[in-house]
C-alpha positions in Angstrom: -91.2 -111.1 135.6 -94.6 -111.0 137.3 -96.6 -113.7 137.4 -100.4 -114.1 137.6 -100.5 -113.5 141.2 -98.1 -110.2 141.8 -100.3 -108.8 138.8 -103.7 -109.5 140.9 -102.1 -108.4 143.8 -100.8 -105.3 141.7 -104.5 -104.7 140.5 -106.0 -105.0 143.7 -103.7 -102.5 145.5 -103.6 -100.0 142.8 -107.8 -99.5 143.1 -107.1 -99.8 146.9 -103.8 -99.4 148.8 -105.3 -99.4 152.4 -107.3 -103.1 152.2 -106.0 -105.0 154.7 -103.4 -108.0 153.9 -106.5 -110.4 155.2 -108.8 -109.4 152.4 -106.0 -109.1 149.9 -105.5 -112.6 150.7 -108.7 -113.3 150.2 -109.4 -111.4 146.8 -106.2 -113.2 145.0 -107.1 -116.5 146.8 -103.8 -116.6 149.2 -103.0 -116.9 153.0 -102.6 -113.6 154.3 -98.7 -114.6 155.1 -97.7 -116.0 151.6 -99.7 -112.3 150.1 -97.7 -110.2 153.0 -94.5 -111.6 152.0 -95.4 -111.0 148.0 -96.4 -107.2 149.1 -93.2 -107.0 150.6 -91.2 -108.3 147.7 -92.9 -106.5 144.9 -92.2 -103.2 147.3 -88.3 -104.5 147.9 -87.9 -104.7 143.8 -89.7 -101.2 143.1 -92.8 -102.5 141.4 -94.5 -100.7 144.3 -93.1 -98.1 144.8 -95.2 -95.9 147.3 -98.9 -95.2 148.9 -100.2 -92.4 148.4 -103.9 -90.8 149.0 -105.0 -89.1 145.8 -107.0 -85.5 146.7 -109.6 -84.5 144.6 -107.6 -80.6 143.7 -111.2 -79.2 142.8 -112.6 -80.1 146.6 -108.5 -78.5 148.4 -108.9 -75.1 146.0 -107.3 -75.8 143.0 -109.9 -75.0 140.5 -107.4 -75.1 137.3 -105.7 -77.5 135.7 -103.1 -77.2 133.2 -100.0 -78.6 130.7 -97.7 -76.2 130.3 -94.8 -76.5 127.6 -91.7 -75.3 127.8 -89.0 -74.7 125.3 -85.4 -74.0 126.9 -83.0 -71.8 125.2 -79.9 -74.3 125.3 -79.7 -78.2 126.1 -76.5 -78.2 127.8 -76.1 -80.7 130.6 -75.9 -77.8 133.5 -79.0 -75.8 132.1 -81.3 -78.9 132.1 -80.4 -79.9 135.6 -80.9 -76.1 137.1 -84.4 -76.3 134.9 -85.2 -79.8 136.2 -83.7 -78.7 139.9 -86.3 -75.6 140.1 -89.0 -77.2 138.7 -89.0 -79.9 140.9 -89.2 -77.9 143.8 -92.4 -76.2 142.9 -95.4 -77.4 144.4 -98.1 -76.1 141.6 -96.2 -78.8 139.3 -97.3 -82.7 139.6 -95.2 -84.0 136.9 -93.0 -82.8 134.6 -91.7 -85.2 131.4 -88.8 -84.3 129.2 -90.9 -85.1 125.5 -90.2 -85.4 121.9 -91.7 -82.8 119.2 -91.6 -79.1 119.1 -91.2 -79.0 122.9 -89.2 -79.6 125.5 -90.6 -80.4 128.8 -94.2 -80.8 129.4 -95.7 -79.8 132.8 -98.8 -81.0 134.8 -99.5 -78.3 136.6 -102.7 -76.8 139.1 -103.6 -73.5 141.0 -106.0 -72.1 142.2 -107.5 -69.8 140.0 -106.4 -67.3 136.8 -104.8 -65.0 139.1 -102.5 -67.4 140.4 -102.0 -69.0 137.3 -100.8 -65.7 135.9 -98.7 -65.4 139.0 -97.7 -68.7 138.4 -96.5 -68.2 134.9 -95.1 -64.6 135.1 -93.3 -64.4 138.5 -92.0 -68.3 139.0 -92.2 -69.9 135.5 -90.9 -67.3 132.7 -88.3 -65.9 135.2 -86.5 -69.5 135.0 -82.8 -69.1 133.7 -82.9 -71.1 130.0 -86.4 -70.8 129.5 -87.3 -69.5 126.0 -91.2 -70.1 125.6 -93.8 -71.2 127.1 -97.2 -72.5 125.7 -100.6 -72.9 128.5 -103.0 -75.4 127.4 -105.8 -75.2 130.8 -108.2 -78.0 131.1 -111.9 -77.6 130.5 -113.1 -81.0 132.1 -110.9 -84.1 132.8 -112.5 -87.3 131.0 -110.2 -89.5 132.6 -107.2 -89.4 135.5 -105.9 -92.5 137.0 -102.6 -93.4 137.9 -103.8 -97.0 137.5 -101.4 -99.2 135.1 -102.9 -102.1 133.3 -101.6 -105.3 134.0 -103.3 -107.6 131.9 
């Protein structure tokens, strides 16, 4: 269970991971070697469980953003983990969650531009053994994106 420190801790790292342990200290009101060995701990038991530097897509080239649903044809064990194994591997997909409803998988996906969306979708996506349909929703303008998770 985390208690009111970890959680500060938590909220202070997740806005930003590469503050020193000093000024962490000093934002949740700790010595910098009783908030190093909390860092450490909340790392060791997964809470944290890596740094990253977040790139803003629009800035590297990836002008589109998109969820893409997918419908397989079967759910046996072998086809969802050859489905799960390929997709994983591409690097135009940032997440991709097995959901409830009329779908199957939903995928967070960018590229750079219609044409390589199309390429995308018709020459790595449909060709996928077990795939039966596929819906494209693109992204007219993100309101929000964080990867921040409340605490409080």
């Amino acid at each position: 269970m985390l208690d009111e420190l970890d959680k500060n801790i938590l909220q202070v790292l997740q806005k930003d991971a590469r503050i020193s342990n000093t000024e962490l200290a000093r934002r949740v009101s700790l010595s910098p070697p009783a908030t190093h060995a909390r860092v450490r701990r909340l790392e060791k038991d997964g809470l944290i469980q890596n740094y990253a530097t977040v790139v803003n897509r629009k800035k590297a080239g990836y002008d589109l953003l998109c969820f893409v649903s997918i419908s397989l044809q079967l759910h046996d064990t072998q086809q969802v983990e050859s489905f799960i194994k390929i997709i994983t591997e591409m690097p135009e997909v940032l997440e991709c969650h097995h959901v409830t409803g009329e779908y199957d998988y939903l995928l967070k996906v960018v590229t750079r531009n219609t044409e390589s969306l199309e390429d995308f979708l018709m020459n790595r996506l449909t060709p996928v053994s077990g795939v039966a349909r596929i819906h494209t929703s693109l992204v007219l303008r993100e309101a929000k994106s964080t990867s921040e998770i409340p605490l409080s």
